[in-house]
C-alpha positions as CSV (number, residue, x, y, z in Angstrom):
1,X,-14.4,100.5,-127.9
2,X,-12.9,99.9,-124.3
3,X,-14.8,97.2,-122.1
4,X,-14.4,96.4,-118.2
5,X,-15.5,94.6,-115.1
6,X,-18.7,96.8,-114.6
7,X,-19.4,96.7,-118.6
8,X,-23.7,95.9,-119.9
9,X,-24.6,93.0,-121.3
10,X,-24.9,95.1,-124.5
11,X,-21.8,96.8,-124.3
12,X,-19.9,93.2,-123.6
13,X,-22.1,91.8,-126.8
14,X,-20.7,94.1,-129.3
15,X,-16.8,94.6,-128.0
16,X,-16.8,90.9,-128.3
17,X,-18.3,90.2,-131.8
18,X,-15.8,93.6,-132.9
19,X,-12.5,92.4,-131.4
20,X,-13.3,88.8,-131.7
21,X,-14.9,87.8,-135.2
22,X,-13.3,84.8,-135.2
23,X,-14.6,83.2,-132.5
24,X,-17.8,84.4,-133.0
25,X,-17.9,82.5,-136.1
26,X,-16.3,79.4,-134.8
27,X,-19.4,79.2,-132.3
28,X,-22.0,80.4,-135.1
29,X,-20.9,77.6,-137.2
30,X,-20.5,74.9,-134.6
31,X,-24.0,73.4,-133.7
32,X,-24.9,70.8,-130.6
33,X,-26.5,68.9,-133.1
34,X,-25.5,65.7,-134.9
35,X,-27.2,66.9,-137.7
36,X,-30.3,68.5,-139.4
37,X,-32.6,65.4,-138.4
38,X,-31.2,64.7,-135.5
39,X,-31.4,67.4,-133.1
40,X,-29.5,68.2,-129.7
41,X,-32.7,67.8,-127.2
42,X,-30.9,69.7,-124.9
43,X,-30.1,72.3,-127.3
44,X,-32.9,72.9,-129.8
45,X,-31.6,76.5,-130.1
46,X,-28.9,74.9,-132.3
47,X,-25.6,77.2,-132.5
48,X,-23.3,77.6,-129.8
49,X,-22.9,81.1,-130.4
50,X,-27.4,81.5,-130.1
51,X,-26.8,79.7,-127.1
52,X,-24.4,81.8,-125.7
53,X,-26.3,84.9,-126.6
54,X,-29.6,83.2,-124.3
55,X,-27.0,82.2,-122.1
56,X,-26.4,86.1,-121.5
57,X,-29.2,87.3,-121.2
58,X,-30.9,84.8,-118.7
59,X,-27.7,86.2,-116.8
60,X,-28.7,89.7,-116.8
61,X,-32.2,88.9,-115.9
62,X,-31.6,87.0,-112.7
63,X,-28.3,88.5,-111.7
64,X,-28.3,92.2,-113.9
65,X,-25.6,93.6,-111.2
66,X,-23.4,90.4,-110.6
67,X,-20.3,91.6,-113.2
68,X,-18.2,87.9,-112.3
69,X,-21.9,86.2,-113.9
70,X,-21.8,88.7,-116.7
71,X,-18.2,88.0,-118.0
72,X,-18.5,84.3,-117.5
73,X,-21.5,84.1,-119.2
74,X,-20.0,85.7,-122.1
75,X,-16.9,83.6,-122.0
76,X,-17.9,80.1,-120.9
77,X,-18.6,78.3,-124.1
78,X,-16.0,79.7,-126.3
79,X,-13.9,76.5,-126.5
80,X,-16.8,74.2,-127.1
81,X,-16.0,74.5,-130.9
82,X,-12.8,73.0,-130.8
83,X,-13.8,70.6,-128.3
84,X,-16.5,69.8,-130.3
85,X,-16.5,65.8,-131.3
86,X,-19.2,63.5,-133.4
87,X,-20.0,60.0,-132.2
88,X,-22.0,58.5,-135.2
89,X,-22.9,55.4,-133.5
90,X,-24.3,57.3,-131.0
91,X,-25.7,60.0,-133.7
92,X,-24.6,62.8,-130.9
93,X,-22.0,66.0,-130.5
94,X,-20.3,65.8,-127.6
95,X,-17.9,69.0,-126.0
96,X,-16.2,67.2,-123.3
97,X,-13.8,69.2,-121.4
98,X,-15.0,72.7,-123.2
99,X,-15.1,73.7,-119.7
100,X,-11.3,73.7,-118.7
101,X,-10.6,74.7,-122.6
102,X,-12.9,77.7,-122.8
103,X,-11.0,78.8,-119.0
104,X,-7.5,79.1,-120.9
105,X,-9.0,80.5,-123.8
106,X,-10.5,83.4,-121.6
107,X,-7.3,84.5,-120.0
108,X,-6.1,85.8,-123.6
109,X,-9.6,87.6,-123.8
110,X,-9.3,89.1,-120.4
111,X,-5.7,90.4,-120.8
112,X,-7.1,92.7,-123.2
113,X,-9.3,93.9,-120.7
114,X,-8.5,96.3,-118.0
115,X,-9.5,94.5,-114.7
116,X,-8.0,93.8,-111.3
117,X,-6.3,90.4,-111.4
118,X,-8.5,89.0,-108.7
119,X,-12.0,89.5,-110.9
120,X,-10.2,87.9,-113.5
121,X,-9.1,84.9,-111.8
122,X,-12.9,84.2,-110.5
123,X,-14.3,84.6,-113.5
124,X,-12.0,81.6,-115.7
125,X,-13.0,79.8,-112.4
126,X,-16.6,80.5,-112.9
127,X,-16.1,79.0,-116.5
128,X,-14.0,76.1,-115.8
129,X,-16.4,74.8,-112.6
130,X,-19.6,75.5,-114.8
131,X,-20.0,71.9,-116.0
132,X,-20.1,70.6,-112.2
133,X,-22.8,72.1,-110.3
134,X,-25.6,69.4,-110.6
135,X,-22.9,66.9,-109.7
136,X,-23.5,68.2,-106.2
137,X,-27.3,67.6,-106.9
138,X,-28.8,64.1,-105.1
139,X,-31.8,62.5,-106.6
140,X,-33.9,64.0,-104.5
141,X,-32.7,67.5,-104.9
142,X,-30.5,67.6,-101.1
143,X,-27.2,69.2,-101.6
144,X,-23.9,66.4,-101.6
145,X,-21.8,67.7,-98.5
146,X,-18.8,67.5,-100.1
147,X,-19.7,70.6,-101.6
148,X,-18.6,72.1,-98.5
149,X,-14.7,70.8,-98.7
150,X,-14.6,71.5,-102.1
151,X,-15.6,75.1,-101.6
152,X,-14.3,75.3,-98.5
153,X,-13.3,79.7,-98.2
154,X,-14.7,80.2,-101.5
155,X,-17.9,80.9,-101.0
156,X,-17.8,83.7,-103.8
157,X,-16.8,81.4,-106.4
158,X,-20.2,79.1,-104.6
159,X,-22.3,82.4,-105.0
160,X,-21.5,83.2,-108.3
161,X,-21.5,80.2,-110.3
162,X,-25.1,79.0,-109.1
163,X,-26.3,82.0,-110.8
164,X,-23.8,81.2,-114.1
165,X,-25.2,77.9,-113.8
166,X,-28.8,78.9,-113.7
167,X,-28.7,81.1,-116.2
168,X,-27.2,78.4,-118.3
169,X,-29.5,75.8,-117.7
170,X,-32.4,78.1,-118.8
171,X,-30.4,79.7,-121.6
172,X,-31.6,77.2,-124.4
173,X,-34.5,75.5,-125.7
174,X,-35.0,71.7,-125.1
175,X,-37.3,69.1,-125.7
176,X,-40.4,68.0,-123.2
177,X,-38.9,65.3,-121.2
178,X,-35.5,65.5,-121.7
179,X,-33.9,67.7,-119.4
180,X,-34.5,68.2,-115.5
181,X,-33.5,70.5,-112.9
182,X,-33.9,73.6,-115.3
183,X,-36.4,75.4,-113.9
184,X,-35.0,74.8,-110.2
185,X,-33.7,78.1,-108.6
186,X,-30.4,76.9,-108.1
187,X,-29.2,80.3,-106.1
188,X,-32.3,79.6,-103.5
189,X,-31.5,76.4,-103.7
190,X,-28.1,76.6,-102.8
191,X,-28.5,79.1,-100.3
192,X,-28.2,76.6,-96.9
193,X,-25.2,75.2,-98.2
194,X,-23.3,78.5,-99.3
195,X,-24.4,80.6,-95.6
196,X,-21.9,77.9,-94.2
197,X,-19.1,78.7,-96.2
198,X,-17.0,81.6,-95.5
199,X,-15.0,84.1,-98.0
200,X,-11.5,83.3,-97.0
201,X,-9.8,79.7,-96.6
202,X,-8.8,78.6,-93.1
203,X,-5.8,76.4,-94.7
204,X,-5.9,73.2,-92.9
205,X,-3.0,73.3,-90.4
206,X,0.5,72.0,-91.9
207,X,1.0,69.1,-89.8
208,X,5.1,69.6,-90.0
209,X,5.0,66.7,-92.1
210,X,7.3,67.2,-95.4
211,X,5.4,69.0,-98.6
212,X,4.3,68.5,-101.3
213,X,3.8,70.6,-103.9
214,X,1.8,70.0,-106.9
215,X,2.3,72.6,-110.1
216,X,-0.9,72.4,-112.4
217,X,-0.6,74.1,-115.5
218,X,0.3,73.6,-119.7
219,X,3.5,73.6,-121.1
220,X,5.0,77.5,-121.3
221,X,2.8,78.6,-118.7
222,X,5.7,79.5,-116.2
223,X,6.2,76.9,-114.2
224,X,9.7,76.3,-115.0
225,X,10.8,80.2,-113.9
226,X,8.7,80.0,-111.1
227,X,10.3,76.5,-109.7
228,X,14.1,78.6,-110.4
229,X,12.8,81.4,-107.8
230,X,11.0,79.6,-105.3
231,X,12.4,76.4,-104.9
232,X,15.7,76.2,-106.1
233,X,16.4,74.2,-102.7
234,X,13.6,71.9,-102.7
235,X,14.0,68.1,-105.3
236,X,12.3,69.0,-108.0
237,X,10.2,65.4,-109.9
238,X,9.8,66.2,-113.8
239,X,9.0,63.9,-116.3
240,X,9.9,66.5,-118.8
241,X,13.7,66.8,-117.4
242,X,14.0,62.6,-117.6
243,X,13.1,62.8,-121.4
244,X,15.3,65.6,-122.0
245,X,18.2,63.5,-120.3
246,X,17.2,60.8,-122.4
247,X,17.5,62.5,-125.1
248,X,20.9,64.1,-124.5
249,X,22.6,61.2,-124.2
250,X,21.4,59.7,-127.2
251,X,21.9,62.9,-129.5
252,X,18.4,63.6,-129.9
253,X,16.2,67.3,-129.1
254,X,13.9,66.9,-126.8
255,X,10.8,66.4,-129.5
256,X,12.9,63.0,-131.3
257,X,12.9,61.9,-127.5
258,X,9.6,62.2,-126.9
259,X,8.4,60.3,-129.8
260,X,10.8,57.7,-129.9
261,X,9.4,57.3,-125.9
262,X,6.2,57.0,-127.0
263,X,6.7,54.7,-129.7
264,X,8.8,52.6,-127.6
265,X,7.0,52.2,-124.3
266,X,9.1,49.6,-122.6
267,X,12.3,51.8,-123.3
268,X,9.7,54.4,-121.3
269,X,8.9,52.3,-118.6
270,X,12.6,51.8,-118.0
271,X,14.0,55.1,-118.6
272,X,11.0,57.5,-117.2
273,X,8.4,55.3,-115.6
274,X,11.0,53.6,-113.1
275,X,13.0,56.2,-112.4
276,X,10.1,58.5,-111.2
277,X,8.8,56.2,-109.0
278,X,12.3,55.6,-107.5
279,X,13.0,59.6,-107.1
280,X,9.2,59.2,-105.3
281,X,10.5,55.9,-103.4
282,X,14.0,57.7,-102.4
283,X,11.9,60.9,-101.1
284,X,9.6,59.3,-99.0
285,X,12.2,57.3,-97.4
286,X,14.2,59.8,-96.6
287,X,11.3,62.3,-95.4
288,X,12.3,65.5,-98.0
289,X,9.9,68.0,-99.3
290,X,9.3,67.6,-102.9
291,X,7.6,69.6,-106.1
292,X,6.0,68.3,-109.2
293,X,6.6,69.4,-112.2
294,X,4.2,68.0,-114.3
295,X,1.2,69.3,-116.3
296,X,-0.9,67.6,-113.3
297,X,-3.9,69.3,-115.2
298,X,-6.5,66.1,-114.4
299,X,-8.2,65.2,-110.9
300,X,-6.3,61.5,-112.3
301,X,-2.8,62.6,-112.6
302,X,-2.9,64.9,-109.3
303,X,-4.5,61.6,-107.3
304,X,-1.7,59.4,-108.0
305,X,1.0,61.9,-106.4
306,X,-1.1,62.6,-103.6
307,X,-2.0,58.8,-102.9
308,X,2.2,58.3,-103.3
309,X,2.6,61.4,-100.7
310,X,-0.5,60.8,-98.2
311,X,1.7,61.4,-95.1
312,X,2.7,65.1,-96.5
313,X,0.9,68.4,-96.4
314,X,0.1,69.1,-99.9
315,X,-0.1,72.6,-101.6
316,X,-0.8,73.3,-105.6
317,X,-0.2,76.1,-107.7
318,X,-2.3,76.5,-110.3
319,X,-0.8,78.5,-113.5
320,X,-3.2,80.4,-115.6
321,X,-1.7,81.7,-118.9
322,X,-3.4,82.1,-122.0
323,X,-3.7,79.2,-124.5
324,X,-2.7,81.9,-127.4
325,X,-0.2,83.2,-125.4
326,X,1.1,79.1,-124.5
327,X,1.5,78.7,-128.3
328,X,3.1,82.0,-128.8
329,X,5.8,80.9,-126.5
330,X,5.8,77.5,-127.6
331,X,7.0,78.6,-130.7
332,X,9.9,81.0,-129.4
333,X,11.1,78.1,-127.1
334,X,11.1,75.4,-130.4
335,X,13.5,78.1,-131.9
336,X,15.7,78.4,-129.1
337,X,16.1,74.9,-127.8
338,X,13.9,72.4,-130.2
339,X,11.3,71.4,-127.6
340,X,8.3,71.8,-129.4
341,X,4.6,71.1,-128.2
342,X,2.2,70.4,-131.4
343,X,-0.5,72.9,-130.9
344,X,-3.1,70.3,-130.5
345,X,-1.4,68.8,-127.4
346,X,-1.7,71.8,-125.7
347,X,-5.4,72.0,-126.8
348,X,-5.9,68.5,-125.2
349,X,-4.2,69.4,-122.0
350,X,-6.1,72.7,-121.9
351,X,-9.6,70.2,-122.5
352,X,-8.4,67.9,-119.4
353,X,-8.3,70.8,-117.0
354,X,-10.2,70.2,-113.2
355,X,-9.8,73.0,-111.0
356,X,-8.1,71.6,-107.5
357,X,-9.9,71.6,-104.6
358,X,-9.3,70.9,-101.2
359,X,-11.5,67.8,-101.3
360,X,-8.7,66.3,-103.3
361,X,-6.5,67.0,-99.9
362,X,-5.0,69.6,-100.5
363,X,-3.6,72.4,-97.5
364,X,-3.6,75.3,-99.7
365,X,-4.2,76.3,-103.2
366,X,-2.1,79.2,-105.3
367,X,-3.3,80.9,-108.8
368,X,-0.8,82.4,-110.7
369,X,-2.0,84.5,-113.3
370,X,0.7,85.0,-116.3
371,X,3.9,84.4,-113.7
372,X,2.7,88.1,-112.1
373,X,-0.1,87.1,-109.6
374,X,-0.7,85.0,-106.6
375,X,-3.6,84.0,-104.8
376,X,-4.3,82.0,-102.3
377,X,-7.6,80.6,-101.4
C-alpha cells in the first residue's frame, strides 16, 4: 500500500501498523503509567499507541483537510517509548525530550513516503515544537509576545501546530482536576497572535558584522560534507577535530580519545576546553567569520556560542537526517576510520533536540533535509 501527503486518517492508520509493526508495538507496550495502581492522570487511556490513535482522530475532527496536522498527529509520539523513564520516588513515567526524538525518528518514516521535501520538513517541525505551545500560555490565558520572534515568517508552522496541539490535548482521558487548558480552542485562541505573523521570514538585516554560523544536527547527519563545500574558506571550531588531534598524537582512534577525555577531565579542560575558548578568543579579536561544528542540538549549548559571538550576525543550519539512517552511517564510518558513536548517544542527542528560533538571535535559519534540501525561513 502506497501512502502520501493528502492520505485519510484510515488509510495513514493501516500503512503505518503494516510497514511499521515494530513500532506499533513499542508504543502498545509502553504505558504513561507508573503502574497498574498508579495511573498517569493525564493519561488514563494508558498506551502510547491508544493515545496516539485518539490523538488522530481528534485531528481529523477539528482539522479533517489540514494533511501537515494529519502526518504529525500520526508521528509525534513515536519516540516516547525509548524516551520513556520511571522515577519511583516520584511513582511517575516521564518522556522528556520524546518531542525532538520522535522528529528524527520521522524523517526515516517520511523518506519512505513520496512527498515534496518542504511538507516534510513542517511536519518533523510540527512534532518537535509540540511540547511548547502552552509555554506561550500566561495564567490568565493572554498569549506571551515572544511568540511573535520565535515565529517570526512562520506563521504556517503557528497555524498548524495549534490544531496538532489541540488535538493532542483532547486526545486522552484524564482525571477531574488535573489537567487545564484542554477544552480551550487553542486555534481561536491563537488566532490574534498568528494574523500578525506573515508566511515568509524578513531575515533581520546582516549588520556587516562578522558571522556566525551555528550547525545543529547528530553525528553522521552531514555536517562535515556540507562544511567541505560551503565553507572551506571560513575557521571552522570543532570539538570533535581537537579530540581526534588528541588522539593522533597519542596513538589512539578517535573512540580511545574520547573516553580517556571523559575519564580524565582535567586532561579535557587542558586539551579541548582551553583551546576552544582560545580559537573563540583569537576570532573575536581579530574580527573573522567563524562556523561551529558541534552537535549544538540544545537551546544551552547554542546560547553559550551566541553569548561568546553577540557582536556577529548569526545564522544556523539545522540538519535533519534520519536517526536509522544516523546509525546506518555510523556504523560504515566505525569501519572506515574507528570513530564510533554508541547508539544510545545518538538517541540522547536526538532526545535534547530544540528547534532554533530567531528569539535565540539568530538572522536566518537553514533546514537541510538528508544533505539534499535547503530551506530558509
Amino acid at each position: 500500500m502506497q501512502v502520501n501527503l493528502t492520505s485519510s486518517t484510515n488509510e495513514l492508520v493501516y500503512w503505518f501498523q503494516m510497514e511499521f509493526p515494530h513500532l506499533v508495538n513499542q508504543m502498545n507496550s509502553s504505558t504513561h503509567h507508573y503502574d497498574a495502581q498508579t495511573l498517569n492522570p493525564y493519561h488514563v487511556e494508558g498506551s502510547v499507541w491508544t493515545h496516539s490513535m485518539m490523538v488522530c482522530l481528534m485531528a481529523n475532527h477539528i482539522a479533517p483537510e489540514n494533511h501537515h496536522v494529519r502526518w504529525s498527529s500520526l508521528l509525534h509520539d513515536i519516540g516516547k517509548p525509548s524516551a520513556r523513564q520511571v522515577n519511583d520516588t516520584n511513582k511517575r513515567a516521564s518522556f522528556y525530550g520524546h518531542e525532538g526524538l520522535s522528529s528524527y525518528m520521522a524523517i526515516d518514516i517520511l523518506n519512505r513516503v513520496e512527498m515534496p521535501v518542504y511538507d516534510k520538513i513542517l511536519i518533523t517541525q510540527i512534532i518537535a515544537t509540540h511540547g511548547d505551545l502552552f509555554h506561550y500560555i500566561n495564567s490568565d490565558g493572554s498569549i506571551k509576545n515572544d511568540i511573535l520572534v520565535n515565529f517570526k515568517g512562520n506563521r504556517q508552522l503557528l497555524e498548524n501546530l495549534v490544531y496538532q496541539v489541540a488535538a493532542d490535548s483532547q486526545g486522552r482521558f484524564w482525571s477531574a482536576g488535573h489537567v487545564t487548558n484542554l477544552n480551550k480552542d487553542l486555534p481561536l485562541q491563537f488566532k490574534p497572535i498568528i494574523d500578525k505573523l506573515t508566511y515568509d521570514a524578513v531575515p533581520m538585516k546582516n549588520t556587516g558584522a562578522p558571522k556566525l554560523t551555528i550547525l545543529v544536527g547528530p553525528p553522521c547527519s552531514g555536517k562535515s560534507s556540507y562544511l567541505a563545500k560551503h565553507f572551506a574558506e571560513t575557521q571552522i571550531i570543532s570539538r570533535d577535530d581537537l579530540v581526534q588531534k588528541f588522539g593522533v598524537a597519542r596513538g589512539m582512534n578517535y573512540s580511545e580519545a574520547f573516553r580517556f577525555l571523559m575519564d580524565n577531565k582535567t586532561v579535557c579542560k587542558d586539551e579541548i576546553d582551553n583551546v576552544l575558548n582560545a580559537q573563540a578568543l583569537e576570532a573575536r579579536n581579530s574580527n573573522t567569520s567563524v562556523v561551529i561544528d558541534m552537535t549544538s542540538m540544545s537551546k544551552k549549548s547554542r546560547r553559550k556560542w551566541i553569548n561568546e559571538f553577540s557582536k556577529y550576525d548569526k545564522s544556523a543550519i539545522v540538519f535533519l537526517t534520519g536517526l536509522e539512517e544516523l546509525n546506518r552511517r555510523n556504523k560504515i564510518r566505525a569501519t572506515a576510520t574507528g570513530k564510533n558513536i554508541p547508539p544510545h548517544v545518538l538517541q540522547d542527542m536526538c532526545l535534547k533536540y530544540s528547534m532554533p528560533t530567531y528569539a535565540e538571535g539568530f538572522n536566518s535559519i537553514e533546514f537541510i533535509w538528508d544533505g539534499k534540501f535547503a530551506w530558509v525561513h
